[in-house]
Structures are given as C-alpha cells and as structure tokens.
C-alpha positions as CSV (number, residue, x, y, z in Angstrom):
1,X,0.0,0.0,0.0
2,X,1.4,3.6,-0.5
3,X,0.2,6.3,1.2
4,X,1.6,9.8,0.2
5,X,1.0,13.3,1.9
6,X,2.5,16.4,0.5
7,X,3.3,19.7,2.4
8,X,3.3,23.4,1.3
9,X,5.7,25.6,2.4
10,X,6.4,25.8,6.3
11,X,2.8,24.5,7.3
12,X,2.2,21.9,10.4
13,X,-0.3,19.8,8.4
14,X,-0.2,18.2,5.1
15,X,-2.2,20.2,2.4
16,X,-3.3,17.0,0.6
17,X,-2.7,13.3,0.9
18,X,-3.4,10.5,-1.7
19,X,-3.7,6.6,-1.4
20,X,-2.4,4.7,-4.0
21,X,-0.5,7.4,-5.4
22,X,2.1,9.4,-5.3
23,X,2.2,13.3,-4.8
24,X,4.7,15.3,-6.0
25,X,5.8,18.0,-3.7
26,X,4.5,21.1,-4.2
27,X,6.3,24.6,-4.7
28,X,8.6,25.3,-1.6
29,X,7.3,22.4,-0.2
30,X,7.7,18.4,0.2
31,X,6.0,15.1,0.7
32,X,6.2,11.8,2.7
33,X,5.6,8.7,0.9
34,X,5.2,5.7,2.7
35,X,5.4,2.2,0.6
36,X,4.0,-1.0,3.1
37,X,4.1,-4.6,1.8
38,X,4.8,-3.7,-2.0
39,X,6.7,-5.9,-4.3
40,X,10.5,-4.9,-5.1
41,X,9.8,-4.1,-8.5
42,X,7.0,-1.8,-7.2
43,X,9.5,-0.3,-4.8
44,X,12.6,0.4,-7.0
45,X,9.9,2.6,-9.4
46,X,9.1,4.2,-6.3
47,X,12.6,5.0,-5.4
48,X,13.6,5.8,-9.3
49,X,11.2,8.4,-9.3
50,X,13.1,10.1,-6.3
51,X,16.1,9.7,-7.8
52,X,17.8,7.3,-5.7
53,X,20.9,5.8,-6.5
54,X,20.1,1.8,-6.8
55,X,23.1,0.7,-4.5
56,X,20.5,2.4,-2.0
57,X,17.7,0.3,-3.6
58,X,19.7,-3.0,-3.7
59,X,20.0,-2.7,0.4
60,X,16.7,-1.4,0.9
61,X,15.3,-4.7,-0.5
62,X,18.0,-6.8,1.4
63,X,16.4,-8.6,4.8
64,X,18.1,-8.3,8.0
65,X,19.9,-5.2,7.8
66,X,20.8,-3.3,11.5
67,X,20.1,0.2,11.9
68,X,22.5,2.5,9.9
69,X,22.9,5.8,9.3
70,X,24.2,6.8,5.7
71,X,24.6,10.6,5.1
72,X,25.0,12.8,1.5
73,X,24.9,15.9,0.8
74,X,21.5,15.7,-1.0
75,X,20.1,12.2,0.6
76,X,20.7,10.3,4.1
77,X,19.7,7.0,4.1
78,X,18.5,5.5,7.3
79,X,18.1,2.2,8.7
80,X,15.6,1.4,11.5
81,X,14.3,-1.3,13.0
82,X,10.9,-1.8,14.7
83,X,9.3,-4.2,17.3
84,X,6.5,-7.1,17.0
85,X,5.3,-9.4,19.8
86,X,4.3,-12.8,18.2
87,X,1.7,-14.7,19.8
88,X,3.7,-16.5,22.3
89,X,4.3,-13.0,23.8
90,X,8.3,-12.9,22.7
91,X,10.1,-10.0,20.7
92,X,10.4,-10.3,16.9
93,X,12.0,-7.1,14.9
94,X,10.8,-5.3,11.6
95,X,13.2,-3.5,9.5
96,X,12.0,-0.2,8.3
97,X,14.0,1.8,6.1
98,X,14.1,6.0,5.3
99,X,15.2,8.3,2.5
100,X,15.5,11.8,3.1
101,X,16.1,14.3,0.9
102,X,15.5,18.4,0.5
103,X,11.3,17.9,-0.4
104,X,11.1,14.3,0.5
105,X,11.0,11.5,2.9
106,X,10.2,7.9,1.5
107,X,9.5,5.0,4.0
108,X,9.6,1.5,3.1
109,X,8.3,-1.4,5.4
110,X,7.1,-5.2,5.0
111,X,5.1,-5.4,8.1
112,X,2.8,-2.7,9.6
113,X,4.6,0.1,11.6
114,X,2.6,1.2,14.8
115,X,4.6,4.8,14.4
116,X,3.9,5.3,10.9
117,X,0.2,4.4,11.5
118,X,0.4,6.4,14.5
119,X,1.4,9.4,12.8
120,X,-0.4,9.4,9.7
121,X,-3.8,9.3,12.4
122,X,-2.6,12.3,13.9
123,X,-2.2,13.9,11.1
124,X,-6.2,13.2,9.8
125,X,-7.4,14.6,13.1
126,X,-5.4,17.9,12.4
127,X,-2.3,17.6,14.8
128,X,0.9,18.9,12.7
129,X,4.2,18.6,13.3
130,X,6.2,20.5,16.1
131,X,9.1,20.7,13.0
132,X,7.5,20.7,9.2
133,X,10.2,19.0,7.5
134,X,11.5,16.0,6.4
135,X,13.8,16.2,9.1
136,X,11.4,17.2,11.3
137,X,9.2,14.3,10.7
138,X,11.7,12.0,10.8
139,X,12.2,12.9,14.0
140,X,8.4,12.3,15.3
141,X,8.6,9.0,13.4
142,X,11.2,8.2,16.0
143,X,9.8,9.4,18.5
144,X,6.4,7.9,17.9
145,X,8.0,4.6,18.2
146,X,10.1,5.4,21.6
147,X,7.3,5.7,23.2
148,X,6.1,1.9,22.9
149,X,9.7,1.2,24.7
150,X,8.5,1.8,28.1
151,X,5.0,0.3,27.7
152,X,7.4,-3.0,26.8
153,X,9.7,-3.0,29.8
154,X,7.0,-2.5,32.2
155,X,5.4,-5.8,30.6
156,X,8.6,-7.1,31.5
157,X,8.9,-5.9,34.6
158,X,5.7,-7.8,35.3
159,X,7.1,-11.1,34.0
160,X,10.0,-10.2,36.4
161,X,8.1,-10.5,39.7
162,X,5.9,-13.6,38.7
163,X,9.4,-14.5,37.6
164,X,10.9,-14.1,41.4
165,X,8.3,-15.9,43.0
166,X,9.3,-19.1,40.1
167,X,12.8,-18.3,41.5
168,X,12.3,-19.1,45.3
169,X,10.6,-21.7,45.0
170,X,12.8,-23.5,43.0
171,X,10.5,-23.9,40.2
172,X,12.3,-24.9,36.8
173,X,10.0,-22.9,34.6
174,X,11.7,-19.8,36.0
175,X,15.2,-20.6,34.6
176,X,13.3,-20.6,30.8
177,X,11.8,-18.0,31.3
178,X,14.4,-15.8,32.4
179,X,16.4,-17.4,29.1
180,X,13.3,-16.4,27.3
181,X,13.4,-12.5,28.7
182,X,17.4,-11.8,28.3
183,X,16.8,-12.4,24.7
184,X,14.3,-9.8,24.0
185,X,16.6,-7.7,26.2
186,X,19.3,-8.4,24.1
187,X,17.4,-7.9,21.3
188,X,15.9,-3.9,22.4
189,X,19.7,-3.7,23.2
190,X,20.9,-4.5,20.0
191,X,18.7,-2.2,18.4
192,X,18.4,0.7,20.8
193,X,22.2,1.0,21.2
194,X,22.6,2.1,17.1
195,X,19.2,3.9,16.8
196,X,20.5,6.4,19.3
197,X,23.7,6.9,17.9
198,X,21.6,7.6,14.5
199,X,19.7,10.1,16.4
200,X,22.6,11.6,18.5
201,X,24.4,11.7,14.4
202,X,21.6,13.6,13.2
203,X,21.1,16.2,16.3
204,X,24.1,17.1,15.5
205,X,25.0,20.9,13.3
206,X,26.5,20.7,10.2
207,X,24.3,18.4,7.9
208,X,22.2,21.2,5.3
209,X,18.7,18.4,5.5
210,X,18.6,18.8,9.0
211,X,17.0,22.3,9.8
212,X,17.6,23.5,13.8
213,X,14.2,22.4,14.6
214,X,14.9,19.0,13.2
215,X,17.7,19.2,15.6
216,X,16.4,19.8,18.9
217,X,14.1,17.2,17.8
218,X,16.4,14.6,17.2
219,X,17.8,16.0,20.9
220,X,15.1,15.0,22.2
221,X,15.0,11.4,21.0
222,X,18.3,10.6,22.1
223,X,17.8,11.9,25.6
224,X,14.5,9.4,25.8
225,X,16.3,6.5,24.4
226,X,18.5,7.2,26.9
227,X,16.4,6.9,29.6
228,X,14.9,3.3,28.1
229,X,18.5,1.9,27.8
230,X,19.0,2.5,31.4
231,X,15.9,0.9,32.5
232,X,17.0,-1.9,30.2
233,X,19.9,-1.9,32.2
234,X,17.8,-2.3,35.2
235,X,15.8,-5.0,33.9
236,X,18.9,-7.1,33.0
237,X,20.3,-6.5,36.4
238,X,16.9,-8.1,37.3
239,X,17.1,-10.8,35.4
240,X,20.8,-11.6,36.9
241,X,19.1,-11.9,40.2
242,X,16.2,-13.8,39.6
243,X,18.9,-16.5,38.1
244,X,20.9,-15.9,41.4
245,X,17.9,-16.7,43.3
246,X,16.9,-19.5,41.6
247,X,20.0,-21.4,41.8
248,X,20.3,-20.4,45.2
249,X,16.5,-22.2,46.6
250,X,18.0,-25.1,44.3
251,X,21.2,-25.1,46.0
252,X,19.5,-24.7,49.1
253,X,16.9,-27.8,48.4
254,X,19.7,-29.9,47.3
255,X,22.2,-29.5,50.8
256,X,18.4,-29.9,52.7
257,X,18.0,-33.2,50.8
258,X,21.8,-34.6,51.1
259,X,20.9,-33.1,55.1
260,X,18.0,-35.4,55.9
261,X,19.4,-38.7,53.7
262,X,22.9,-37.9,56.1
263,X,20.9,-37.8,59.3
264,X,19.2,-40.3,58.4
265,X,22.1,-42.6,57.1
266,X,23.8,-41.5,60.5
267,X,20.6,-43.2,62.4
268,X,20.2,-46.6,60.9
269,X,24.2,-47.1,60.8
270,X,24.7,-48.1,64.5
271,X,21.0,-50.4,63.9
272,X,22.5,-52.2,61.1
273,X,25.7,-52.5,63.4
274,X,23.2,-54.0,65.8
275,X,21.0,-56.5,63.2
276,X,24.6,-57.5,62.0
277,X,26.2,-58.3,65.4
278,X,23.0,-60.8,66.0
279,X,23.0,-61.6,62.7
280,X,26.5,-63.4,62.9
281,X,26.4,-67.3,62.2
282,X,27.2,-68.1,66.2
283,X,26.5,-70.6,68.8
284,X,26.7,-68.8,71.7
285,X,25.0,-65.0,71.1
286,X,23.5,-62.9,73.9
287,X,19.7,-63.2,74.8
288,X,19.5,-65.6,72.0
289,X,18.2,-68.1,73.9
290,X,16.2,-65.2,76.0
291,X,12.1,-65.5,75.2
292,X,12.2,-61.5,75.1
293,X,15.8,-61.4,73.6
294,X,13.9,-60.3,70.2
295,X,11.7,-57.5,72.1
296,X,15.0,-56.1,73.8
297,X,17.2,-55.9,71.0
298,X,14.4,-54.0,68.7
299,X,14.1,-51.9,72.6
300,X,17.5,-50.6,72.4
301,X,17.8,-50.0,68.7
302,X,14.9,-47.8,69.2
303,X,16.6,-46.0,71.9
304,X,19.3,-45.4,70.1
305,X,17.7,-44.4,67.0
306,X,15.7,-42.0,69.3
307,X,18.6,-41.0,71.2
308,X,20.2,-40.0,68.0
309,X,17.3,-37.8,66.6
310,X,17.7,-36.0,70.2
311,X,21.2,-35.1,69.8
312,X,20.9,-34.0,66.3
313,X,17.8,-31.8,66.9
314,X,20.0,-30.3,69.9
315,X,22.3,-29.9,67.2
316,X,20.4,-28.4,64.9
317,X,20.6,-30.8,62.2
318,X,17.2,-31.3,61.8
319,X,14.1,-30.0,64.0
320,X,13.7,-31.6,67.9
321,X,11.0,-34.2,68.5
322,X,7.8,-32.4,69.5
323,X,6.0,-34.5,72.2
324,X,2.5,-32.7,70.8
325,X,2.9,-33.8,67.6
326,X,4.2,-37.4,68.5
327,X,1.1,-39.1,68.6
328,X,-0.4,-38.1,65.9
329,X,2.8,-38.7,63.8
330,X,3.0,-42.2,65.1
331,X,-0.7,-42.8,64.1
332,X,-0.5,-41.6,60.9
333,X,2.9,-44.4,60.4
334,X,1.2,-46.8,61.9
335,X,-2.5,-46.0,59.5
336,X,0.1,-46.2,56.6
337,X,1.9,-49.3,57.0
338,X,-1.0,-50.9,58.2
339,X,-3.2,-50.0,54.8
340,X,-0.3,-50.7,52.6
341,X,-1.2,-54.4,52.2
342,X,-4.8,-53.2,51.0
343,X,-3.5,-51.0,48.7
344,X,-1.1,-53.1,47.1
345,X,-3.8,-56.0,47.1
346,X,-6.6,-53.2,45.5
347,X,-3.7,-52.1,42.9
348,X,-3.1,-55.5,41.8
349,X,-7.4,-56.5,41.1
350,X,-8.3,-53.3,39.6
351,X,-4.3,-54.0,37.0
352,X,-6.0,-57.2,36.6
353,X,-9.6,-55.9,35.9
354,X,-8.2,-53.6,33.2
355,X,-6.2,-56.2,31.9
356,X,-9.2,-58.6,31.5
357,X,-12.0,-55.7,30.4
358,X,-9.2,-54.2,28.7
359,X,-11.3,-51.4,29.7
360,X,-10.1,-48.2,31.9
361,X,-10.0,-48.7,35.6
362,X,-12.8,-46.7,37.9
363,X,-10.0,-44.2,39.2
364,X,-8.9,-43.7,35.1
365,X,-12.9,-43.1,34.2
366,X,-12.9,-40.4,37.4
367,X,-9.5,-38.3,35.6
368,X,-11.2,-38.3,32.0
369,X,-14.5,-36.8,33.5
C-alpha cells in the first residue's frame, strides 16, 4: 500500500494526501511517501522516481539489515528497526528503512509500523508537526516509536516478579523464562544502542537536511532513548538476580536433601551395626536363647535411633521431636503401614480388571470426566 502526503511551504499539516499514489511535492514544499508490503519491482519505481541511486535500492530490498545511518549531501539513508510481539508473547524485529532528501521522505516497510500508522492518524485529526520538514518528521517518526519502549519494559517488569516468586521456589519454569526474557533484552539492546547513535548523528550541526528544529528534535530522541537503555539496564540486572535466586533455593533444596538422607544414614548405621552383630552365624549369642531377647534388641535400637534424633535436633541438624505432635505422627505411620497391604492387594485387582475388560479402571474413568 502507499500512502503519500504532501506539504506546502512551512505549514504543520499536510495540504493533501493520496492513497495509492504518489504526490509530487508542491512549490517550496515536500512530501512523505510511505510504501508497506509492496513488491521490489513496485519499490525500485518508487525510489527511481526520487532519484535514488540503486546501490540504495539493492539494500533497501536486502532482509536483516541493523540500523544504519548513511549521510549525502542531498540524501541520508537511514536504517531502522521496529518491534513485533508474536503470539507466544516474545520479541520479533521489523526493518524499516528511510530516504531523506531536500522535499522528500520515503519510508519502506514489509510489516505494519505502529509509528507510521500512529502518525499518519494524527495527522487526519489535524495535529501537525512541532518541526514541518522531512527532518522534522523523521524525528516524530522516532519518536512515535520510543514511546512503545516503556509500555514493553513495564510488561517485563511484570514477567520479572511472577518471575521471582518461580525463583524461590525453586520452580524450573523460571530458569526458561528468564532465558526467554534476556533475549528480547538483548534484542531492544541491540537495536536501541545504534538507533540512538543515528539520532545523536543527526542532532548534530553541520548536515544542510537537517534544519535546527529538526535538531532539537532529534535532541530530544536521544535523551528518551537514553532513559529506556537504562531501564533496560535495570531489567537485566533483574534478570541476573532472579537466576541468582533461583539457583540459590535449588542449591538450598539440594544441601536440605543430602541433610536429611545424612541424618538419616547416621541413624540406621549403628542399627544395622546391631541386626549385623545378631545376625552373625554363632552358637553362643547374647539373649538368643532369651524368650524376650527379640523385644530387647528391637528396645534398644529404638533408643538409640531416638537418642540419636535428640542429639541431632539439639544440634540443629534437623528439628527436635515435638511431644505434641508425637502421637499423631506415630498414628498416621502406623495408618500407613497398616493399609499398605490393602493397597497393594486393591492395585493389583483393579491392573488385573483392566487387563481382563481391557477397559479403563474406575479411578482412570474419574480423571477423563
């Protein structure tokens, strides 16, 4: 689609626009032509007939270019790239790329441009431009499309604190994601980092396109951007510490695991000591010929393995015994290893029910409702 809008003289808003067409600028004045989703040969007409040079053309129609700045006396070619968020929510980039001249600025894009779009609204409900030139709208271009920066980091900044919470608990999904994030970080980086120098380039004297105006314009731009790369800055900090944390709750989980297996190794070492000592092929063992001998062995490993839970909650190692919570523990161990035949023997009819029916088991039914 091309869109063209031509300016006369000094005036904030265009004095005619066209669709499908272009207009040639007026007397004293100059136009903005923007060419979306055309084909090349449709594009190299459109930058013929503006006299540019086709080594400008050639990379125009080349994919994957990074922003640029090219500067002539009577053209400066610019390079810019723009943001899309694909469905899955991640970063994708857009090239867009700019020819300026002393009545003209052509813009030529594949995918829609938010700014353009933005823009050329504005412009149909009468708001001009704070510099009517080339320059000058060149300039609001850029900054129309700095301003959906910040609207982006705050989303991320959002994704950060769900992010965090991922992170403590020692969540795996967090560690993607925060792979996920640094590279759309990376990839505003990569972009922002050259568009400013493009805009610091032009806010600078000495190029005869760029009026002073223009300039304080472009000023402006580079100040903003500023402002967005440090808060990109901020947000990969962020990300650095979200990774911290998460490998410090796994780190953490892991010594608590290796923790309870040692205490608990530590506890039923001495009773294997104990089952191996009686254990021993022998004639003569102690209380083996005692009617209780079993009842007293089992009594003192339990002590033992009591005695050692003691000293290591006095230690610290793991929490004390609590003499309100004994009961109930020891009724819920002794619940469980009582049921545990009835479960096994329930597991293995309903196996063998589905294996005769070879139809799905009553719990299997329940999960597909």
């Amino acid at each position: 689609m091309i869109r063209s809008f031509a300016w006369a003289g000094k005036a904030h808003l265009p004095s005619g626009s066209a669709d499908g067409s272009i207009l040639e600028p007026p007397a004293n004045g100059w136009t903005w032509v923007d060419v979306a989703g055309e084909s090349p040969e449709t594009i190299k007409e459109t930058c013929r007939s503006f006299g540019i040079p086709d080594r400008f053309i050639n990379d125009a129609l080349a994919e994957g270019s990074l922003p640029s700045l090219e500067e002539h006396p009577e053209l400066i070619y610019v390079v810019l790239n723009t943001f899309l968020s694909s469905p899955d929510g991640r970063l994708g980039s857009s090239e867009m790329d700019l020819f300026m001249g002393p009545n003209f600025l052509l813009s030529l894009h594949d995918e829609a441009v938010t700014s353009t779009t933005t823009v050329m609204e504005r412009l149909s409900q009468g708001i001009g431009l704070a510099a009517p030139s080339p320059a000058g709208l060149l300039a609001h271009l850029a900054m129309t499309g700095s301003r959906r920066f910040p609207a982006l980091i705050d989303k991320l900044e959002i994704q950060l604190d769900s992010l965090e919470e991922l992170a403590i608990r020692a969540d795996p999904r967090a560690l993607n994601d925060v792979y996920a994030l640094r590279r759309d970080v990376i990839l505003l980086r990569r972009v922002l980092v050259p568009q400013r120098q493009i805009y610091d380039e032009l806010s600078e004297e000495g190029h005869p396109l760029v009026d002073e105006a223009s300039r304080r314009e472009f000023e402006r731009v580079t100040d903003y951007q500023t402002q967005i790369l440090e808060s990109l800055e901020a947000a990969r900090s962020l990300l650095g510490s979200v990774q911290e944390t998460y490998r410090g709750a796994v780190a953490d989980r892991t010594n608590e695991i290796v923790r309870i297996l040692t205490v608990f190794s530590a506890i039923l070492l001495p009773l294997s000591v104990v089952a191996g000592i009686f254990g021993m092929n022998f004639v003569e063992i102690p209380l083996a010929d005692e009617p209780l001998g079993f009842w007293i062995t089992v009594g003192i490993m339990a002590l033992m393995a009591v005695g050692l839970w003691i000293y290591f909650g006095k230690r610290r190692f793991v929490s004390g015994p609590r003499l309100n919570e004994l009961p109930r523990a020891v009724g819920l161990g002794i619940y469980h290893v009582g049921t545990a035949p009835i479960r096994v023997v329930a597991g293995g009819i309903e196996s063998t029910i589905r294996l005769v029916t070879g139809g799905p088991t009553g719990s299997e039914d329940t999960d597909r409702s």
